[in-house]
N, C-alpha and C positions, 0 to 999 in steps of 0.2 A: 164707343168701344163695343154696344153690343149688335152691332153691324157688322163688327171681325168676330165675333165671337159664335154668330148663328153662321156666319160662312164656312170658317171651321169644319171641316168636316172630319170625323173620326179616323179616317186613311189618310187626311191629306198633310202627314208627313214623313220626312226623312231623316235622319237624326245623324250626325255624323256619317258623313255622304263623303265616298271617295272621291273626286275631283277636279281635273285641271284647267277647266275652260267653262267658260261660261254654257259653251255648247251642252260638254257633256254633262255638265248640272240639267239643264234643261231637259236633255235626252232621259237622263235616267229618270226624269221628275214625271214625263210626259207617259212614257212605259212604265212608272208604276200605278198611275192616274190609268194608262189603259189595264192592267191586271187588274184593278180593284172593281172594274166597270163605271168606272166615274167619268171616264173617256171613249167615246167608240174609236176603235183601230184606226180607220177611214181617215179621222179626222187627225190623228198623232202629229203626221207629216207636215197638214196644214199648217196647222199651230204652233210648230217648229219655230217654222219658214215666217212665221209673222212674228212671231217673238224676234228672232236674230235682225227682219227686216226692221225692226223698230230700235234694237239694240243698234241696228250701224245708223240711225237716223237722228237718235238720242242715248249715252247709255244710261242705262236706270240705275248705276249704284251713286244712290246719295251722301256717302261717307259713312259715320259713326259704326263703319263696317258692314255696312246695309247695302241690298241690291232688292228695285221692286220692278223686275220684270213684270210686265202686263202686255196683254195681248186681245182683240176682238174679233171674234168670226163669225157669220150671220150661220153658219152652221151649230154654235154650238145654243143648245136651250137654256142650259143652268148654268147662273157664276160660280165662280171656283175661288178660293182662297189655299196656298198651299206653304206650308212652311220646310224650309230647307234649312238643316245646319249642314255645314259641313266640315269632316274633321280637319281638313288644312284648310287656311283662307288662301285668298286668291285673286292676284293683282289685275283688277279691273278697270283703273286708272280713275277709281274717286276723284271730287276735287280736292277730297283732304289728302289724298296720296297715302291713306291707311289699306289694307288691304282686305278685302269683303269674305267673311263668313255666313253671314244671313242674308236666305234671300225668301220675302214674301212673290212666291207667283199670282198673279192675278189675270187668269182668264175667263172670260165674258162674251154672250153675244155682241153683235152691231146694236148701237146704239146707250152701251151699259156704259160708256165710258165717264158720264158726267155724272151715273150714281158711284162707278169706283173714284170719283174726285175725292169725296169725303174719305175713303178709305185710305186712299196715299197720304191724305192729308194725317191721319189717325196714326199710319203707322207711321212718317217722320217722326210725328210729334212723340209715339211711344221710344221708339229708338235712340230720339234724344236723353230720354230717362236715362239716369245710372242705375239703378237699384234692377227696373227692367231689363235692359241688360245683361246683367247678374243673373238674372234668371232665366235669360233665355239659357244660356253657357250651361243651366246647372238642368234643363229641360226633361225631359223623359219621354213625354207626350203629353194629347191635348189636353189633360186635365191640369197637367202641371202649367200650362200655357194660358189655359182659360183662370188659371189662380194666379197668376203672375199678374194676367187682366186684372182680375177684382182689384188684388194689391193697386195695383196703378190708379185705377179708381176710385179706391179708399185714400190712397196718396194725395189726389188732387181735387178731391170735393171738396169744397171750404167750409163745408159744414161738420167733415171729419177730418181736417188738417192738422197734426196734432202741433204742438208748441214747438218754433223752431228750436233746434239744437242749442246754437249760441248762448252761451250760459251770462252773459250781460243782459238779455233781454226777458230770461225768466225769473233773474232774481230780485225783488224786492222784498222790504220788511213787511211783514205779516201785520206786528206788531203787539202778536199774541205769543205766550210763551210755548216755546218748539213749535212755532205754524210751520216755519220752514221746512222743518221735520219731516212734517204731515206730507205735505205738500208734496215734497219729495217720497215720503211712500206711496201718495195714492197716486203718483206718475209712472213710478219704475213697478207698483204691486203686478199689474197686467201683462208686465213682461215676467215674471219673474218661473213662471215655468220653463218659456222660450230660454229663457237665460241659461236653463240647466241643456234641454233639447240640443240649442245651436252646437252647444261645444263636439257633438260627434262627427266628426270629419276629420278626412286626412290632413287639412292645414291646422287645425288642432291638437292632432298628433303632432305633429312638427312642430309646431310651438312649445308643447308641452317638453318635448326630449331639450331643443336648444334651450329652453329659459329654467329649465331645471338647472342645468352648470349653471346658466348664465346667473340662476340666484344662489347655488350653490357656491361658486367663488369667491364672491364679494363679501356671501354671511363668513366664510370660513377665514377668507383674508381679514376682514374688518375686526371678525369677532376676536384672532389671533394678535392685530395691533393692541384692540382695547385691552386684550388680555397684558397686554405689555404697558400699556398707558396705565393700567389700572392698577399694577402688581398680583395680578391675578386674580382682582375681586370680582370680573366679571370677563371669561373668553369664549372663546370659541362654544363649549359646550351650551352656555346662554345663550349665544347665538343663534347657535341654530336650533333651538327648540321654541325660542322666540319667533324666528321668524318661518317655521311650520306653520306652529301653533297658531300664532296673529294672521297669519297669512290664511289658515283656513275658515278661521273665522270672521275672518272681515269677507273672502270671497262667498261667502254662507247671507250676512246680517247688513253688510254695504249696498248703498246703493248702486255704486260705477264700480264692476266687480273689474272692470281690464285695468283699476291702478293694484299694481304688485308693492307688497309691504317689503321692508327690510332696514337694514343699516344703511345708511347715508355719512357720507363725509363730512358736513357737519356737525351734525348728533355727534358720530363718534370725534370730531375735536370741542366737540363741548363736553362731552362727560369724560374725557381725560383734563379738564380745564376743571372742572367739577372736584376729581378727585384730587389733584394739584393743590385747591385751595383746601379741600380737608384735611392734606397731610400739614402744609402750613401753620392753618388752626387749630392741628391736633384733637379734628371731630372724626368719628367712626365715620367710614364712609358710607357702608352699605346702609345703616339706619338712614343718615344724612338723606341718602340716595334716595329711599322710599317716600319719605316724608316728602322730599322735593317733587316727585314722580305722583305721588296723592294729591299735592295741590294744583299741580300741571294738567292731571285728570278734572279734577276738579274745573279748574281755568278754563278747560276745553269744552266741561259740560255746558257750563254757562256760556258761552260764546256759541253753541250749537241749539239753546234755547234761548238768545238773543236775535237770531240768524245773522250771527256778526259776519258768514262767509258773504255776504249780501256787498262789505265793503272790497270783495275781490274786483266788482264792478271798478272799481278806481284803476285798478291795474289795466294797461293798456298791453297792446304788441311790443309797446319798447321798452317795457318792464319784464315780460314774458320770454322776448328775445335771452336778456341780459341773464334769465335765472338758466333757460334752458343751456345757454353756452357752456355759463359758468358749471353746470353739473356735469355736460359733456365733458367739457375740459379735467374736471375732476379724476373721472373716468381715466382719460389719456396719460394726465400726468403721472398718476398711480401706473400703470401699466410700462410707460417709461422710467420711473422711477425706481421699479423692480429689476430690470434690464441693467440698469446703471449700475446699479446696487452687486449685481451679480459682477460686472467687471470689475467693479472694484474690490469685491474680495479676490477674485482669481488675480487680478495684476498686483494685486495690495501683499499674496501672499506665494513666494516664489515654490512653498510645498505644493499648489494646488497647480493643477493643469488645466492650462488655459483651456484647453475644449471643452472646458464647462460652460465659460462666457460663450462661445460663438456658435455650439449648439444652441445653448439656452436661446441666441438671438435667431437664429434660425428656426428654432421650435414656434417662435412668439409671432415674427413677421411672416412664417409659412399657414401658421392659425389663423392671421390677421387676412393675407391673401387669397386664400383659400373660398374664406366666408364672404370676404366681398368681392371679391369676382365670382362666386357663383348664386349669390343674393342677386346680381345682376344680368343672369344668366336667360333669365325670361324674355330679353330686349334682342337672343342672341339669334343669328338663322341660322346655326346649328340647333340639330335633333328635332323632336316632333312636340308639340305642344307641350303635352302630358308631359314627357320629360324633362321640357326644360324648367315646366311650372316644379315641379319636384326636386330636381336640383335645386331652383331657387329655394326653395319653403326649407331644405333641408341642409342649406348651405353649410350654416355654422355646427352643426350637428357633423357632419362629414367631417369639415376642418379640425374636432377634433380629436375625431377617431381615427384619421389620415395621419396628423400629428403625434399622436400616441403611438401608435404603430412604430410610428420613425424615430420615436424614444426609443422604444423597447428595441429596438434592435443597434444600441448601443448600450442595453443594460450590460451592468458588472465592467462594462471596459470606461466610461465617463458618469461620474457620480454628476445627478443633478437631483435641486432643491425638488421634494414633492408634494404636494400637497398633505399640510400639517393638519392631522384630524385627532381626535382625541382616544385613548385607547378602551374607553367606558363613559358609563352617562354618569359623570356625576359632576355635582359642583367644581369650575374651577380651583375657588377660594379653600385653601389646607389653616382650618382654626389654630392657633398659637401650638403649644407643646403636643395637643394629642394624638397631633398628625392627622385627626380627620377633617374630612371634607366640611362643610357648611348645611346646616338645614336650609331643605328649600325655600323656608319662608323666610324670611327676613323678618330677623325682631326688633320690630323700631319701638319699643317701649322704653330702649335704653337712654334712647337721646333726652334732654331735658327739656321742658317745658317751652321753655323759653327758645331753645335750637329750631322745637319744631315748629314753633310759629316765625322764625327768623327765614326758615329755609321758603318760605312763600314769595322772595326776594327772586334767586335765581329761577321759583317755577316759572315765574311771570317770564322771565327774556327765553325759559327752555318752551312755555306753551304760544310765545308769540311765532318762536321759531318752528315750530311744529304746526302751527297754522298757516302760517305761509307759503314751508315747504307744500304742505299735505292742500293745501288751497291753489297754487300757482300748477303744479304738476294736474290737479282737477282741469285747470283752462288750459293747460296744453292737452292732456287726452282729449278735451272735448272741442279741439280747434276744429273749428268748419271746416278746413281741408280734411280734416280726418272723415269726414263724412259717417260719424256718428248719428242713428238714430234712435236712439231710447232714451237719450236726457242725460241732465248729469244731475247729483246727487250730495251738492256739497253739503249741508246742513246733518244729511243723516249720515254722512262718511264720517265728518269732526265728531260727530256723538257715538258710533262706532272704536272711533280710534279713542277716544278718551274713557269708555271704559277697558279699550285694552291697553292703553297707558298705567292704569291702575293696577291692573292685574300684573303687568311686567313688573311693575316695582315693588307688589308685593312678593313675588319671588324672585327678586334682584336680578332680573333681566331686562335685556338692555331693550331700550322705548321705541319703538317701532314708527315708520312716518310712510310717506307715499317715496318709493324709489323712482325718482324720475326717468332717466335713461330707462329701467328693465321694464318701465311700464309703459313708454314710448316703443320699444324694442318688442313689448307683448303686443298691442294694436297691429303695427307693422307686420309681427309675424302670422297673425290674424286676419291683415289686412288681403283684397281682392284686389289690383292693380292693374289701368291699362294704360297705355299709351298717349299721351295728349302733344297733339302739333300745333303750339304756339303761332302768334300773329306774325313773327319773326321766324317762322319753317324749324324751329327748337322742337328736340322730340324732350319731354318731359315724365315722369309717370305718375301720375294721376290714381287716390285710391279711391274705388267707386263701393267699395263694400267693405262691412269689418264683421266677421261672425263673433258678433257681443255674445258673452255668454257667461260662465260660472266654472262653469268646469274646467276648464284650461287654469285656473287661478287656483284652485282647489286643489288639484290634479299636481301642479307642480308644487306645491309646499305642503300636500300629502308625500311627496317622493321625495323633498329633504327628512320631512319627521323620519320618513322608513331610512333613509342614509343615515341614523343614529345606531339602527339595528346591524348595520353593516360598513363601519367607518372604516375597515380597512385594505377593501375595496376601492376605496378611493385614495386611498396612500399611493398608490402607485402613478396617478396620475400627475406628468409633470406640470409644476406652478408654470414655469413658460410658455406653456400651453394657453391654462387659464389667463398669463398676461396678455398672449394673442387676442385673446376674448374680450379683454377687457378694452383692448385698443379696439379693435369691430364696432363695439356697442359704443364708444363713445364719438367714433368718428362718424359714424352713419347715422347717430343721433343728429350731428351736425348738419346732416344734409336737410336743404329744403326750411332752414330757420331763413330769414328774412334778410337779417344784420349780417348773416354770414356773407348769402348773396351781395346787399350793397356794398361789405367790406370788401369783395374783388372789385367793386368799379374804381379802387384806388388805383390799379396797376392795370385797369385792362383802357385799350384802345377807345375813345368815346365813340370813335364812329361803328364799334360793332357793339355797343352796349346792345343788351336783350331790351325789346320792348313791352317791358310791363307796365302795370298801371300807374307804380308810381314813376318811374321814365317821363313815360307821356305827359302828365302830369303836375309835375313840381321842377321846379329846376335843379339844375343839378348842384349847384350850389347850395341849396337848402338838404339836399339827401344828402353830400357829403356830411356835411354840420351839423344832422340828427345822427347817420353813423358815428359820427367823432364825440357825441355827447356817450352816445351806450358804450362805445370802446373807454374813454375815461371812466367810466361808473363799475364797468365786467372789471377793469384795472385794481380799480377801487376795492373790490368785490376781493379779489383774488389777494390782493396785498394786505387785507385784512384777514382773509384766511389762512397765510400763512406766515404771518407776525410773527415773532420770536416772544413777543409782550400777551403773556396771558390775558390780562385785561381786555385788551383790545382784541383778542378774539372772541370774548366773552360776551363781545356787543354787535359782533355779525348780524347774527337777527334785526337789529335795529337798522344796518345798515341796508339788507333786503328792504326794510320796510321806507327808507328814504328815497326808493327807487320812486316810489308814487309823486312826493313832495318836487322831486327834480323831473319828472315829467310835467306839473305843473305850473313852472317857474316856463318851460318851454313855451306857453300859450304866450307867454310875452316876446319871446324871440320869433316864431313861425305865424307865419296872416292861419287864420284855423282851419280854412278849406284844404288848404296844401297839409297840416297837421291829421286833419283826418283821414287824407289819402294815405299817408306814411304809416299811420295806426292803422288803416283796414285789413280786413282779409287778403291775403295775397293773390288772391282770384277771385274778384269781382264776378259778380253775374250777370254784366254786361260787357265781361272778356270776354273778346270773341275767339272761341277757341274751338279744336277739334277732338275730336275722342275716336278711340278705337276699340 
C-alpha cells in the first residue's frame, strides 16, 4: 500500500466526474493530467489511443465497481496513479455485471508494467474491502484517500487486527467478579468518542426523525394498553418518561449504544399478569411491583458479575431465528389487530360511519407502502444517486407525513382514533378519595415482610426474561451480516439495564428491555448498503457499513422526553398511520432472517431454489426438517403468548429459554457437519460472491 500511496499525487484526482463512456472519463482524466503539468500536451493523444487500444484488447473493469485502466509509452518518464470517482457509474460490462464508478488510471513508461503488477494486485485486493469502499464513496481528496489506506492497513496487520465481531468467539468466563465488565469497557472505551463524532450525518438525521415515531408509538400504544391492564397504575405517562429517560442513559453508560430501550410485548403481558395475580391476592400492586423490579435488578446485577451473558454462546441461528420472527410477528399482529379492531367498532355500530374503517385501512397500508417501496428505492434506475439514497434513508419519515396530510384533509368530515397522549405530566395512578395523582416514588415499606421476600419468586422468571430478551436482541444487532465493528458489550449492557430496572421501579415505571424490531430498524436505518450478485445471478443487498454511534440513540429518546413538553401536538396524529408503522417495522424486520428464507422452499419450484450454502450443502430433506422443528417451536412460542391461562403466560420466559435445550436434542437427529452449516452465518466467506 505504500506504493499507491507515494504514487498519489496531489492533482491526481477527480471527484464526482460527469460521464458517459469510458472514453470521456479518460479524456477529461488526460486534460486535467495536462492542466496540472503532470502530462505534456504532445503526449495527451498518445495515451489516449493506448488506453482505448488495450481497453478493446482487454477491458480493465474488474467488478466490485472498479475499472483499472493502464497504459505504457516509452515517452512518458514518471508513473502516474490517478483516481476517478464519478457521479453516475457506468456500464462497462464487468464480469459481475455491476456497473463501475471507480477507476484507478495507471500510466507509465515502457517497461513499468511488471512494477504496476504489484499495484493492480493492491488495488483489487483493496476494492475487495467493504469498509474501503465506504470510503472511497465518502472521499474528498487525497488525504482522505491516503487515511482510508492507513485504515485498511490497520485493518489487516495481524498484529492490529482487533477481535472479530462474532460475539460467540469473544465470550468467555473471566471467572473473576464483573471481568466481563472490564473487558467490555476496555474494548468499546477507544471507541467511545468516535461513538458520539459518527452520529453527525445525514443518515443519522434520518434515522433520528423515522425512529423517533417509530419509538414514539409503541411507548404511547403499549404504555396506553398497560394503562388498561393495570387499571391505571402504570400508562402511558410512565411510559414515556421511562423510556426517554432509560433510553438516554443506557445510549450514554452502554456499551452497544445501536440496541434501543422500550416496551416489549412481553414485559407488557407479564406485568398485566403480575397485576392480575395481585388483585387476586389482594396485595398492593405498585409496592408488590417495586420490590419485584428491586430483586430483578438485583438478579440482573449478579448475572452481569457472573458473566452469565457468556451462556448466550449456547444460543445458535435456530434459536435466534425463532426469537427474531416471533418479535417481528409481534409487531404485525398488533398493527393488524388495531385495523380489525377499528371494523369492528364501525360495522358493530350502525351510529358510526363506516369511512372511518376504510380510511383508517387506507391510512395504515398507504403508511405501510409508502416506506417500503421507497426503503427500496436505492435498487431503483430512476433519479440520481443522491436522491435515490435519500428517498431511501427517509422513506418511513415521508410515509408519514404523506399520510398525515391525507388525514387532515378529511378532518371534521370522518372522525378517526388519534393518537392518545396524555394532557400533563403526572402520575397515571388517581389515590382512593383524594383524587390525587400518586407520588413519584413508590412506597414499598407498606408490604410486609414476609410479601417482600416472597415477591423474589416472580423477579426470578421477570429477570430471566429480561435477560434473554435484552441478550438474544445483543446477537442479532451484532450478527456478522450486520457488519458491525466495535464489538458487542453484553456484560456491561445487563449491568446498565439492571440498574435502570431499579430505578423504574422505584418510581413505578414500567422495566425497560432491548426493543428488538426498533433496534434492528435503528442499524438498518444507519446501515451503508450495496448491491451483491449471488452465485445464482440473485441481486441481493448487502450492508457494508453501519455509522455506530451514540448520538442517534440519545437524539431520539431526548425527542420523546421533549414530546412530554408538547403532547398535544401529537394528538393530531392518526393511530392508522402509526399502525402503518408498525406493519413497515415488522415486516422488514423479516426480511433477510434465514427461517424465513428456507420457509419459502416449501412452495417454491426445487429446480429454481437460490444457491446458497446451505442448498449446496445439506440436503434438502434435512433443511426442511430443521425448518419444521423452528416453525413448531415460533408456534409453541406464540401459543404461549397468547393463552387465555394466566399461568402459562407467566412461564414464557422459560419457554424462550427451552429454545437451547431443543436445539440440542437436534445433534441427535442431524450428522453435525450438515448441523453446522444450517447454524452458520448465512454468507460464508468462501461464498463466492459479487459486490458493487
Amino acid at each position: 500500500m505504500q506504493i499507491l500511496s507515494h504514487a498519489l499525487h496531489d492533482d491526481a484526482f477527480l471527484l464526482d466526474l460527469e460521464a458517459g463512456s469510458l472514453e470521456e472519463v479518460l479524456s477529461q482524466t488526460l486534460d486535467h493530467l495536462v492542466s496540472r503539468d503532470l502530462l505534456p500536451l504532445e503526449q495527451r493523444d498518445l495515451a489516449l489511443e493506448a488506453f482505448l487500444a488495450r481497453e478493446r484488447a482487454v477491458s480493465t473493469a474488474i467488478g466490485y465497481g472498479v475499472s483499472i485502466p493502464h497504459a505504457y509509452l516509452p515517452e512518458i518518464e514518471q508513473s502516474l496513479v490517478f483516481f476517478v470517482r464519478l457521479k453516475r457509474p457506468i456500464n462497462l460490462g464487468a464480469p459481475d455485471g455491476i456497473p463501475t464508478r471507480f477507476f484507478f488510471i495507471l500510466l507509465g513508461p515502457s517497461g513499468f508494467a511488471s512494477e504496476h503488477l504489484d499495484m493492480l494486485t493492491a488495488l483489487a485486493r483493496l476494492m475487495s474491502d467493504e469498509e474501503f469502499r465506504f470510503d472511497m464513496h465518502r472521499s474528498r481528496s487525497r488525504k482522505d484517500l491516503l487515511e482510508a489506506l492507513e485504515r485498511f492497513h490497520v485493518r489487516n496487520t495481524p498484529a492490529t487486527i482487533p477481535e472479530p465481531v462474532q460475539p460467540d468467539k469473544q465470550m468467555t468466563f473471566t471467572g473473576k467478579p464483573f471481568g466481563g465488565v472490564r473487558k467490555d469497557i476496555e474494548r468499546r472505551l477507544p471507541f467511545y468518542k468516535d461513538d458520539w463524532i459518527s452520529g453527525w450525518s445525514t443518515k443519522s438525521a434520518s434515522a433520528i426523525v423515522f425512529l423517533f415515531f417509530a419509538c414514539l408509538a409503541p411507548a404511547v400504544t403499549f404504555g396506553g394498553i398497560m394503562g388498561a391492564a393495570t387499571d391505571g397504575h402504570i400508562g402511558v405517562v410512565e411510559m414515556l418518561i421511562a423510556t426517554a429517560a432509560g433510553g438516554m442513559l443506557y445510549s450514554v453508560f452502554a456499551g452497544q449504544p445501536l440496541i434501543l430501550l422500550g416496551g416489549v410485548g412481553p414485559m407488557l403481558v407479564f406485568t398485566a399478569i403480575l397485576y392480575q395475580i395481585c388483585v387476586d391476592l389482594s396485595i398492593p400492586f405498585l409496592p408488590m411491583y417495586q420490590w419485584i423490579g428491586f430483586w430483578t435488578a438485583l438478579l440482573l446485577l449478579i448475572l452481569a458479575a457472573s458473566d452469565a451473558s457468556v451462556l448466550m454462546r449456547y444460543f445458535t441461528r435456530f434459536s435466534d431465528d425463532v426469537f427474531s420472527v416471533l418479535m417481528s410477528l409481534i409487531f404485525i399482529y398488533e398493527a393488524i389487530r388495531a385495523i380489525v379492531a377499528v371494523f369492528q367498532e364501525s360495522f358493530g355500530n350502525d351510529s358510526v360511519n363506516h369511512d372511518k374503517a376504510f380510511l383508517s385501512l387506507i391510512l395504515a397500508i398507504g403508511t405501510f407502502m409508502i416506506a417500503f417501496n421507497l426503503s427500496r428505492f436505492r435498487r431503483s434506475k430512476y433519479l440520481v444517486p443522491r436522491m435515490r439514497e435519500f428517498l431511501a434513508d427517509f422513506g418511513p419519515t415521508i410515509a408519514i407525513v404523506v399520510m398525515a396530510l391525507l388525514a387532515f384533509l378529511f378532518h371534521g368530515e370522518i372522525p378517526l382514533d388519534q393518537l392518545a397522549v396524555p394532557d400533563q405530566i403526572q402520575p397515571t395512578f388517581i389515590e382512593g378519595e383524594s383524587g390525587e395523582p400518586r407520588s413519584w416514588i413508590v412506597d414499598g415499606s407498606e408490604l410486609s415482610t414476609s410479601l417482600k421476600f416472597l415477591a423474589i419468586i416472580p423477579a426470578i422468571l421477570t429477570a430471566v426474561l429480561i435477560f434473554l430478551v435484552q441478550n438474544v436482541t445483543g446477537r442479532l444487532i451484532n450478527d456478522p451480516d450486520l457488519n458491525l465493528r466495535k464489538g458487542p458489550a453484553f456484560h456491561l449492557d445487563l449491568l446498565v439495564l439492571s440498574v435502570l430496572v431499579g430505578l423504574c421501579s422505584l418510581f413505578g415505571l414500567p422495566w425497560l428491555v432491548a426493543a428488538t424490531v426498533r433496534s434492528l430498524a435503528h442499524v438498518r436505518g444507519l446501515a451503508t448498503v450495496e448491491e451483491q450478485i449471488t452465485p445464482s445471478g440473485e441481486k441481493k443487498e448487502h450492508v457494508i457499513h453501519v455509522d455506530e454511534n451514540r448520538l442517534t440513540a440519545f437524539s431520539i429518546h431526548a425527542l420523546i422526553g421533549l414530546s412530554l413538553m408538547a403532547l398535544h401536538l401529537f394528538s393530531v396524529t392518526p393511530m392508522a398511520v402509526l399502525y402503518g408503522l408498525f406493519l413497515y417495522m415488522g415486516v422488514v424486520s423479516l426480511s433477510g432472517i434465514q427461517f424465513m428464507e428456507r420457509l419459502s422452499l416449501w412452495v417454491m419450484d426445487s429446480s429454481l431454489y437460490p444457491r446458497t450454502h446451505y442448498i449446496r450443502r445439506v440436503p434438502v430433506r434435512l433443511i426442511h426438517t430443521y425448518t419444521l422443528i423452528q416453525l413448531l417451536c415460533l408456534v409453541t412460542l406464540c401459543v404461549i403468548n397468547l393463552s387465555p391461562v394466566l399461568w402459562m403466560r407467566l412461564t414464557f420466559p422459560l419457554f424462550i429459554a427451552l429454545l437451547v435445550p431443543v436445539r440440542w436434542t437436534m445433534d441427535r437427529l442431524f450428522p453435525q457437519d450438515k448441523l453446522a452449516v444450517l447454524d452458520a452465518a448465512s454468507d460464508p466467506e468462501e461464498e463466492e460472491t459479487h459486490w458493487t
